[in-house]
C-alpha positions as CSV (number, residue, x, y, z in Angstrom):
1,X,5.3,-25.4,7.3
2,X,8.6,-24.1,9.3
3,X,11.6,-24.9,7.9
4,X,13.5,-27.9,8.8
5,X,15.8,-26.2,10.6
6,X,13.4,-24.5,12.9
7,X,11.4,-28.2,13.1
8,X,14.2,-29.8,14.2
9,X,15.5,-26.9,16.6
10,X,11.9,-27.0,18.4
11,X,12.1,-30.8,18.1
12,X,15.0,-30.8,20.4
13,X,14.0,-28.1,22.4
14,X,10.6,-29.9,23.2
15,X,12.5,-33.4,23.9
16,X,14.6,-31.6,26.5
17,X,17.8,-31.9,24.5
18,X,19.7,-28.5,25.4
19,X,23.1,-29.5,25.2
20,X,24.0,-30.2,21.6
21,X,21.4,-27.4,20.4
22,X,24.4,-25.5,18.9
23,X,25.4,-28.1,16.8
24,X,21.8,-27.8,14.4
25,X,21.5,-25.8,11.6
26,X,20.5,-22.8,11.7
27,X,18.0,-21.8,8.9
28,X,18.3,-19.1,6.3
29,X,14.9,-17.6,7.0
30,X,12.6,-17.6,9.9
31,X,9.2,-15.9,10.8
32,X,8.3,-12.6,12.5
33,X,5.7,-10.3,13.1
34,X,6.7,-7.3,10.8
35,X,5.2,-4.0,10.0
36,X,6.6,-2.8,6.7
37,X,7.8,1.0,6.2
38,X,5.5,1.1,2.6
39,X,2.4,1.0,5.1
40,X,3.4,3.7,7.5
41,X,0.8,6.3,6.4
42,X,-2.0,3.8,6.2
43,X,-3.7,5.3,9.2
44,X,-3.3,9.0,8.6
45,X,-5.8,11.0,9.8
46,X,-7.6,8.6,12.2
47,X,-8.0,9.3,15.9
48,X,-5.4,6.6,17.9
49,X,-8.5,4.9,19.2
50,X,-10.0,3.9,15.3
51,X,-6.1,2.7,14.0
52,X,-6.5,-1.1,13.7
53,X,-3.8,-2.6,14.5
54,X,-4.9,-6.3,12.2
55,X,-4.7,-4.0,9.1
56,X,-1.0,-3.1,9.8
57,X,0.7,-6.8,11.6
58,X,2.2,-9.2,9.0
59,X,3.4,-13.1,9.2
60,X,6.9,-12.5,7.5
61,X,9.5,-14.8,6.8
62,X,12.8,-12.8,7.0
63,X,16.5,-13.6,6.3
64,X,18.5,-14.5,9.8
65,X,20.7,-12.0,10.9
66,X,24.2,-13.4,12.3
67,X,25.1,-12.7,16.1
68,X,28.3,-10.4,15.8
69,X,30.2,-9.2,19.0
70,X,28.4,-9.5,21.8
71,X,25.3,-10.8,20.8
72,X,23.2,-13.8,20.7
73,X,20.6,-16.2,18.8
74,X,17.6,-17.3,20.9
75,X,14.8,-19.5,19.9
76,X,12.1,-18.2,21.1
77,X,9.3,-20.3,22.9
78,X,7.1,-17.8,23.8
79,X,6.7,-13.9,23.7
80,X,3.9,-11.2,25.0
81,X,2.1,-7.8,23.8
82,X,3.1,-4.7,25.3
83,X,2.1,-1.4,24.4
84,X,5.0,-0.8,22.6
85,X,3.6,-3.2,20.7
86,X,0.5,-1.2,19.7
87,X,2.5,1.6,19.4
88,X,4.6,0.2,16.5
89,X,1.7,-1.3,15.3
90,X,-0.3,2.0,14.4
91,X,3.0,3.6,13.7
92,X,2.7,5.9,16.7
93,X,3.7,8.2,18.3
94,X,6.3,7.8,14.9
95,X,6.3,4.8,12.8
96,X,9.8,2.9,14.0
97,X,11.1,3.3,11.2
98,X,13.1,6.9,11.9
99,X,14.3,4.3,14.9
100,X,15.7,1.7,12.7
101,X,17.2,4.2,10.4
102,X,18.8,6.2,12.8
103,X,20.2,3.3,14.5
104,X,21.5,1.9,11.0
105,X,23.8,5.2,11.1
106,X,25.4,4.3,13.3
107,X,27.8,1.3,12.1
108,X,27.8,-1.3,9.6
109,X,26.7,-3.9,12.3
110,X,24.1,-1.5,12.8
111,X,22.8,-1.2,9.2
112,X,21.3,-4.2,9.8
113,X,18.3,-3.3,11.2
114,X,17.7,-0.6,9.0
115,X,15.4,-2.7,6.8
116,X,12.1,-1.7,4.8
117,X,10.7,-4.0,7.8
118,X,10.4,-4.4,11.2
119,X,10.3,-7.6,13.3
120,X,8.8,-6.4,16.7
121,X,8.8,-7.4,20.3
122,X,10.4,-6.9,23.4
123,X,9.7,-10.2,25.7
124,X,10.8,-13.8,25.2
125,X,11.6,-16.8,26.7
126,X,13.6,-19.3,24.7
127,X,16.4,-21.2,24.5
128,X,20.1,-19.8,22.9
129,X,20.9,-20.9,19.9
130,X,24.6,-18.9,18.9
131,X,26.5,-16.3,20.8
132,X,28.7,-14.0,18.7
133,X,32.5,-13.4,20.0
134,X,33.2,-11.9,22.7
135,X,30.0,-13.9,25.1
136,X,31.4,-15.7,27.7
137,X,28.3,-16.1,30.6
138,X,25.8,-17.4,27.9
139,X,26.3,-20.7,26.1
140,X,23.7,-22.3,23.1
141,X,21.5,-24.4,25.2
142,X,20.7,-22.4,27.8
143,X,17.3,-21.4,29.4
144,X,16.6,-17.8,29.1
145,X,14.3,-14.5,29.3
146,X,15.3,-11.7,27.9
147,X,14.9,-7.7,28.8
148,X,14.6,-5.2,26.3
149,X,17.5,-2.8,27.2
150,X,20.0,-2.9,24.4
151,X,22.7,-0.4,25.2
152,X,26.2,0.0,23.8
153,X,27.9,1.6,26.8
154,X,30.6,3.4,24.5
155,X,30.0,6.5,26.0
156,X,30.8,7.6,30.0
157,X,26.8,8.8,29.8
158,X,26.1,5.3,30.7
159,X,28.4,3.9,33.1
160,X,26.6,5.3,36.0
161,X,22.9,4.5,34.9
162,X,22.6,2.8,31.6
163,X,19.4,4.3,30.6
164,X,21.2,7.6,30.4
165,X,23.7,6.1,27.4
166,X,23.0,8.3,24.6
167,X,22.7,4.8,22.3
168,X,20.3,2.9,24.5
169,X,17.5,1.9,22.5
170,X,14.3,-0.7,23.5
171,X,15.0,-4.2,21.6
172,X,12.5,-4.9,19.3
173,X,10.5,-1.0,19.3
174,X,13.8,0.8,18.6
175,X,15.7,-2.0,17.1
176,X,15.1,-4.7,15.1
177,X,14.9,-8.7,14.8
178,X,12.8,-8.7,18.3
179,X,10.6,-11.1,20.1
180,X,7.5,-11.9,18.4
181,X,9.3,-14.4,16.2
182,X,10.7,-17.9,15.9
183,X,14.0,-16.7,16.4
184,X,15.0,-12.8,18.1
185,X,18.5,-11.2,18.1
186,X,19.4,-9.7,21.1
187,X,22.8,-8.4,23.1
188,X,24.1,-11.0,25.6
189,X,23.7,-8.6,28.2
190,X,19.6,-8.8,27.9
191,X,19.6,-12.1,28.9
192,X,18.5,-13.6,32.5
193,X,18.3,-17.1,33.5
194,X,14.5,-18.1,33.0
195,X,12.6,-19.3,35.7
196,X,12.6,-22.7,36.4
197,X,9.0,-23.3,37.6
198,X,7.2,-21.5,34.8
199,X,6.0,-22.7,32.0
200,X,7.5,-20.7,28.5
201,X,4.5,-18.2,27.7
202,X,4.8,-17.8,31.5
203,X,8.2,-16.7,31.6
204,X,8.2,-14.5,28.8
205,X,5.2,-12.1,30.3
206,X,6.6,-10.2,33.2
207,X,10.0,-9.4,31.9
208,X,9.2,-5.9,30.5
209,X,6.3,-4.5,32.7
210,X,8.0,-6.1,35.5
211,X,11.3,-4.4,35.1
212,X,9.8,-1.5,34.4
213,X,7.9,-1.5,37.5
214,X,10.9,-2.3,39.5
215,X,12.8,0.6,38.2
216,X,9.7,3.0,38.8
217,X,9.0,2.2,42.5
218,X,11.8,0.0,44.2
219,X,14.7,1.4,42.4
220,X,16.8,4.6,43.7
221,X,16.5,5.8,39.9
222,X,12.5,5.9,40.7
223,X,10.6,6.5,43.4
224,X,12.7,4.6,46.5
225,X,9.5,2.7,47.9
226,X,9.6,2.0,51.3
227,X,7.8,-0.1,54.1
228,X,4.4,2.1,54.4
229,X,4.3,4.1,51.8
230,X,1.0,4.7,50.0
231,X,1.3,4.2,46.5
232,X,-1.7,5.1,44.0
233,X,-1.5,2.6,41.1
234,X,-3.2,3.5,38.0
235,X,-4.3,0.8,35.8
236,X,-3.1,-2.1,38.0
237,X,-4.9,-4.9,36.8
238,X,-3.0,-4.9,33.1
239,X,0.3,-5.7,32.7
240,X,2.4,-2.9,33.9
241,X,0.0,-2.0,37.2
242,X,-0.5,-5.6,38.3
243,X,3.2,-5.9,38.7
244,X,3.7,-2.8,40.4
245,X,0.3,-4.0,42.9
246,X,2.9,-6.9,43.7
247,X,5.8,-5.1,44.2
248,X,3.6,-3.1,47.0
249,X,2.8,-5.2,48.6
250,X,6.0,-7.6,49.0
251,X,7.7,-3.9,49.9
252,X,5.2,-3.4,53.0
253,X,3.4,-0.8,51.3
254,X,-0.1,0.1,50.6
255,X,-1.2,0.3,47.3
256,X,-4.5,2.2,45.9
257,X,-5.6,0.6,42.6
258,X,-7.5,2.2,40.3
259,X,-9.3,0.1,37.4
260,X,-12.3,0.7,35.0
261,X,-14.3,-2.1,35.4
262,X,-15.4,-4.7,38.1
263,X,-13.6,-7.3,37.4
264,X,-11.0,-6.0,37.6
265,X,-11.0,-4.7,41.2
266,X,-11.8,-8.3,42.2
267,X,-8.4,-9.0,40.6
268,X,-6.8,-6.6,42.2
269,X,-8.1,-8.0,45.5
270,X,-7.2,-11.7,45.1
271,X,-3.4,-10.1,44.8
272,X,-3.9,-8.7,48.0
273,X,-5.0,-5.1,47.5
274,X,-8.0,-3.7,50.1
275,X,-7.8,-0.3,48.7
276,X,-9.4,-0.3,45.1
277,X,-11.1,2.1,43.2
278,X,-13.2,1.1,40.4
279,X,-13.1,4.5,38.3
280,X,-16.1,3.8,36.1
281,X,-18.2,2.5,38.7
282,X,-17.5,5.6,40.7
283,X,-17.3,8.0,37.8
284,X,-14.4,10.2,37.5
285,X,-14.2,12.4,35.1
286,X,-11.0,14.8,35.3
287,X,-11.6,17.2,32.5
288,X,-14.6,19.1,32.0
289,X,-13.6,18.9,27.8
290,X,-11.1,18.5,25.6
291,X,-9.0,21.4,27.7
292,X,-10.2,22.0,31.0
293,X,-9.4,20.1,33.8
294,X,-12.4,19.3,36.4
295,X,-10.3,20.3,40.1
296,X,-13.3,19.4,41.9
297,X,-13.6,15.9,40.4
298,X,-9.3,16.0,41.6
299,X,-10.6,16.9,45.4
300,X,-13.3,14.3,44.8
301,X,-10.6,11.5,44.1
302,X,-8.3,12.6,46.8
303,X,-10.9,12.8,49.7
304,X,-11.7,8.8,48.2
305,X,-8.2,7.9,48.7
306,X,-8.2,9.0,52.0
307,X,-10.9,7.2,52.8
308,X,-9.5,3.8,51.6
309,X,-5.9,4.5,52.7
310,X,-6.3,6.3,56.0
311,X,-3.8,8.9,54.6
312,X,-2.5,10.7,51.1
313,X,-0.5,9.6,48.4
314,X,3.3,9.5,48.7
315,X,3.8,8.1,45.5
316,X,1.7,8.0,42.0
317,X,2.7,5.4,40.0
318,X,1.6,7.5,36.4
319,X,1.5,6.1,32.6
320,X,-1.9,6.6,31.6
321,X,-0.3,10.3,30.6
322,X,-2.3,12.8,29.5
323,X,-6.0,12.2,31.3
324,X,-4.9,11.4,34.1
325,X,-1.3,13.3,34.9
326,X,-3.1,16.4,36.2
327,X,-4.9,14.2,39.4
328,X,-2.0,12.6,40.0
329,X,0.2,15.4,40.7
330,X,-3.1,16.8,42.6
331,X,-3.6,13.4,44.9
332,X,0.1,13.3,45.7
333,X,0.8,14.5,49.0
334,X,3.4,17.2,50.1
335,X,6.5,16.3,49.2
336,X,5.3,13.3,47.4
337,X,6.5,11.5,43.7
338,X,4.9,11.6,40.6
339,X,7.0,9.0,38.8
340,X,6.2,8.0,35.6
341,X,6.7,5.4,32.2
342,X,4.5,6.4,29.7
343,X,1.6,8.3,28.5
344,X,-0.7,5.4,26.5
345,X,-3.9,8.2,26.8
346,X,-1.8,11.0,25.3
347,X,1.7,12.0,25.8
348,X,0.8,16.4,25.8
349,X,0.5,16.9,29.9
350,X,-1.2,19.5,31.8
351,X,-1.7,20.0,35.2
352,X,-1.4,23.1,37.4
353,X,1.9,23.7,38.1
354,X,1.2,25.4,41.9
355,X,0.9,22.0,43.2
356,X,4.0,21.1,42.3
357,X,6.5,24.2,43.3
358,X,4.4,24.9,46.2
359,X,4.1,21.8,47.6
360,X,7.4,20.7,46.7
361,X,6.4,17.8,44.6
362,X,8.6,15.7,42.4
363,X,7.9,14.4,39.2
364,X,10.6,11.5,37.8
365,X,11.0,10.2,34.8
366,X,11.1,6.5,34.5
367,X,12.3,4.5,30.8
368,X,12.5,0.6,31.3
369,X,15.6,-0.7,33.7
370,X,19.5,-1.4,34.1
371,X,20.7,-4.8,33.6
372,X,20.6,-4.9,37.3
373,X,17.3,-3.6,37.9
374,X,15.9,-5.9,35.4
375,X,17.7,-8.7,37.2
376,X,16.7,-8.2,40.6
377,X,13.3,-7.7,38.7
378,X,13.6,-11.3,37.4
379,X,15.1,-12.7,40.8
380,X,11.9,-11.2,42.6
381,X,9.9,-13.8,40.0
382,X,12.4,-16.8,40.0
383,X,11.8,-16.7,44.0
384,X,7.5,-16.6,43.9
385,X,7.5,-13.0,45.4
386,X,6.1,-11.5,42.2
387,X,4.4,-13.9,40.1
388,X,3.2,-13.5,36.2
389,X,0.3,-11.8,35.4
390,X,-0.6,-13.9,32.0
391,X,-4.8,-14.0,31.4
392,X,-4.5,-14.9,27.9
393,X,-2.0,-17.0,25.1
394,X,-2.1,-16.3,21.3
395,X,-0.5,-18.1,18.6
396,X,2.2,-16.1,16.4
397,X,-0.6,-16.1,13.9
398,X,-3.1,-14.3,16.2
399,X,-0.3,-11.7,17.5
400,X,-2.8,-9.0,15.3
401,X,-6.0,-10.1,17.5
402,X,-4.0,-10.2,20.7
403,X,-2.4,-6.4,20.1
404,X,-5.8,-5.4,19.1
405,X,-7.4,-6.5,22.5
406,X,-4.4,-4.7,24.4
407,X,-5.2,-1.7,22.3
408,X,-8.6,-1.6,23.3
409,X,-8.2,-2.4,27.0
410,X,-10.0,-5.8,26.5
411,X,-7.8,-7.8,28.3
412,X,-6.3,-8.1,32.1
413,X,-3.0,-8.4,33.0
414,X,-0.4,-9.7,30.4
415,X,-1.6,-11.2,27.0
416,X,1.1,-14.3,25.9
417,X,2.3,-15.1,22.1
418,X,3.3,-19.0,21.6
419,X,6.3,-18.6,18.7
420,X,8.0,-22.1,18.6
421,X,6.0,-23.2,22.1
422,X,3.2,-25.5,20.0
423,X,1.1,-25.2,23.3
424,X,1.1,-24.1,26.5
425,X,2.1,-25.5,29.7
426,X,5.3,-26.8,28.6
427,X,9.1,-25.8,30.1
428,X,8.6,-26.2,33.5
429,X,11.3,-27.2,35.3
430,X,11.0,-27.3,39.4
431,X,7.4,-28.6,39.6
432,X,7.9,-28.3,43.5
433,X,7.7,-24.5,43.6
434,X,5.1,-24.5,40.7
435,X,2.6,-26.3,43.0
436,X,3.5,-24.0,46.2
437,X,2.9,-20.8,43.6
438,X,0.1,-22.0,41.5
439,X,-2.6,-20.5,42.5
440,X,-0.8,-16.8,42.5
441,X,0.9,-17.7,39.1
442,X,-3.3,-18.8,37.6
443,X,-4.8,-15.9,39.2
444,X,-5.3,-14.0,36.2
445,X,-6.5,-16.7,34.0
446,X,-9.4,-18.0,36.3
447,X,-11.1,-14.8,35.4
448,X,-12.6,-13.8,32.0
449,X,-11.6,-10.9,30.6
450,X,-13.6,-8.9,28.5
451,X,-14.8,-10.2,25.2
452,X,-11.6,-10.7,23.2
453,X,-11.9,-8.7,19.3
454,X,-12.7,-10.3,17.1
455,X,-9.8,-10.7,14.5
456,X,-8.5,-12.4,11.8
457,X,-4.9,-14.3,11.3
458,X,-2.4,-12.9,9.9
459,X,-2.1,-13.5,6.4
460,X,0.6,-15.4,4.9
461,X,1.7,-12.7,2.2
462,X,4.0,-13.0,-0.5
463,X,6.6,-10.1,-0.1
464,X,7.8,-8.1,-2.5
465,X,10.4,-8.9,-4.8
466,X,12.8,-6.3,-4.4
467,X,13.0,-6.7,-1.1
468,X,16.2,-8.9,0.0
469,X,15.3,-10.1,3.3
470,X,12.2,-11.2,2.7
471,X,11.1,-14.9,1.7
472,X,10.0,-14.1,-1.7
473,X,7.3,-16.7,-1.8
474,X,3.7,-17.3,-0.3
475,X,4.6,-19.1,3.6
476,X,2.5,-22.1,3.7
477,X,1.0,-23.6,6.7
């Protein structure tokens, strides 16, 4: 069972009793989803696709780290998968652990995350518990989501975009203690006010891939979307693409989706989208092997994007990386932007480079979002003009089945994690709007998404003994 601390702490959260929540006791341990540094060669050798990520997730209970300067203590109601996510979990592209260790380098306060574990996740929504000195907008009590920008803005680097500070780091993937947990620590500056007519695993979905997306498209640090732009969205029916669909269209522009199956065209549809392309069904095959691109499977695609769109591509919205990269930049029109997050199919790009100088191309990198990109991200949601994305919820003890589906694209949209949340449906606070959105905000969870894996729970191990911050005994249900 929880601790009494966290039983009573999710006892008061549940009865709606916000304002003396900083007056409980906190507890000495709590419980995270780890991967542990002693493990970090367990996959060696295996192609990405065959790395499993229920072999490498743990159920941990680990000592509670106090909020120092600037920081805070959230409980945390609810969380979500993100790739990063699967990348920590089969200890790719790097295992974390060079993060955390690098990071501990840098200050005692630091050190603290440099542990032979690593509590992962970069989404919550939850409730503060304790703010450290120095936090005057956020008090204990208060309803929050949280981005995953943590920055220390000691450097002038940062003071005109914060993703250029040469210590900004990804809470929970490059730092520790994140959101997959009963309790997460984070910098008061990643917090946002949570949105009032969503339910917890509701809130806690979009605030990555939706920031992210913001950044990418609508922000002058991305692309600069405007009112009729065409804008070729790979993958958008999962998490990050169905956000950036949404943005689109709220923005005036056309987006072309591409999806692998179906279903998920139909998804893409019911946001709004009349341009979808249903790669599988059409078969697109971009490299003729393992290192020659196909061009006339490129010409192919772009000739089918004019047909849909009645004119090219000014911008690619790109993280499927390294199968996809050289179309993109292909499909893009003169002058048009490659702009891109990620690279979850390989991060090695080619492509041939004359359609870029000649044609005058640009290709933009694109890493999260500002505190103020991520907040006009979270405004766009609070006010129903970009709504979740969530198709599934897990328990904390099913967080390895839920990373696996993500990993092997067996899911739509956003896959949920209830931490102290005992069920969904719960935190709503303006059930007015709820009922104006709720159709949008169930679109992805009135369709079945593909057989989810079939997993087990997470075992509760008994850790080892010369490990200080870990419960040294068996965690019972």
């Amino acid at each position: 069972m929880p601790t009494e601390e966290i039983a009573n702490i999710r006892a008061a959260i549940l009865a709606g009793e916000f304002s003396d929540i900083g007056k409980l006791p906190l507890p000495a341990y709590y419980r995270g989803i780890t991967v542990h540094a002693d493990e970090a060669d367990m996959f060696t050798g295996l192609p990405s696709r065959d790395k499993d990520p229920r072999k490498s997730l743990h159920l941990d209970e680990v000592a509670l780290p106090a909020p120092a300067h600037g920081e805070a203590l959230v409980a945390v109601m609810a969380s979500a998968v993100n790739y990063n996510t699967v990348w920590s979990a089969l200890f790719e592209p790097v295992p974390t652990f060079a993060f955390l260790s690098r990071y501990g380098r840098r200050s005692a306060l630091a050190a603290r995350h440099d542990q032979p574990f690593h509590v992962i996740g970069s989404d919550l929504a939850g409730v503060v518990l304790r703010t450290g000195p120095g936090v005057t907008l956020w008090r204990p009590g208060d309803r929050v989501v949280a981005h995953c920008l943590s920055v220390e803005l000691e450097s002038p680097e940062g003071h005109g975009d914060t993703l250029l500070d040469p210590d900004q780091r990804i809470w929970g993937y490059e730092t520790n203690f994140g959101g997959l947990a009963h309790i997460a620590l984070v910098k008061a500056n990643q917090l946002m006010p949570k949105p009032r007519h969503l339910t917890w695993e509701e809130a806690a979905a979009p605030g990555l891939v939706n920031s992210t997306a913001y950044r990418q498209l609508v922000s002058r640090n991305g692309a600069g979307m405007k009112l009729g732009d065409t804008v070729l969205i790979w993958g958008a029916a999962g998490g990050l693409g169905s956000c950036a669909t949404q943005l689109a269209l709220a923005a005036g522009a056309t987006p072309v989706c591409v999806v692998s199956s179906a279903a998920k065209a139909e998804l893409c549809r019911a946001m709004g989208a009349t341009a979808v392309i249903d790669r599988s069904a059409e078969s697109y095959t971009f490299w003729r092997d393992e290192h020659t691109h196909d061009e006339r499977e490129w010409r192919r695609f772009g000739s089918r994007i004019r047909e849909l769109a009645d004119g090219d591509v000014d911008i690619v919205f790109e993280h499927p990386g390294r199968d996809t990269f050289g179309a993109s930049l292909y499909v893009a029109r003169k002058g048009g932007t490659i702009v891109t997050c990620a690279s979850t199919t390989g991060f090695v790009h080619q492509y041939d480079n004359r359609h870029l100088w000649m044609k005058v191309k640009r290709i933009v990198g694109s890493h999260f979002a500002t505190y103020r990109e991520a907040w006009e991200a979270n405004r766009l949601v609070a006010k129903g003009r970009v709504h979740p994305t969530l198709s599934r919820t897990y328990h904390l003890e099913d967080v390895a089945c839920a990373v696996y589906d993500v990993h092997q694209n067996l899911h739509h949209g956003k896959v949920g994690v209830l931490c102290l949340a005992p069920r969904e449906g719960l935190g709503v606070e303006d059930q007015e709007s709820r009922g104006r959105w709720l159709p949008e905000i169930n679109r992805f969870r009135s369709r079945p998404a593909s057989a989810p894996g079939a997993g087990r729970r997470l075992d509760k191990r008994e850790s080892s003994p010369d490990n200080p911050f870990l419960l040294r005994e068996n965690i019972a249900d």
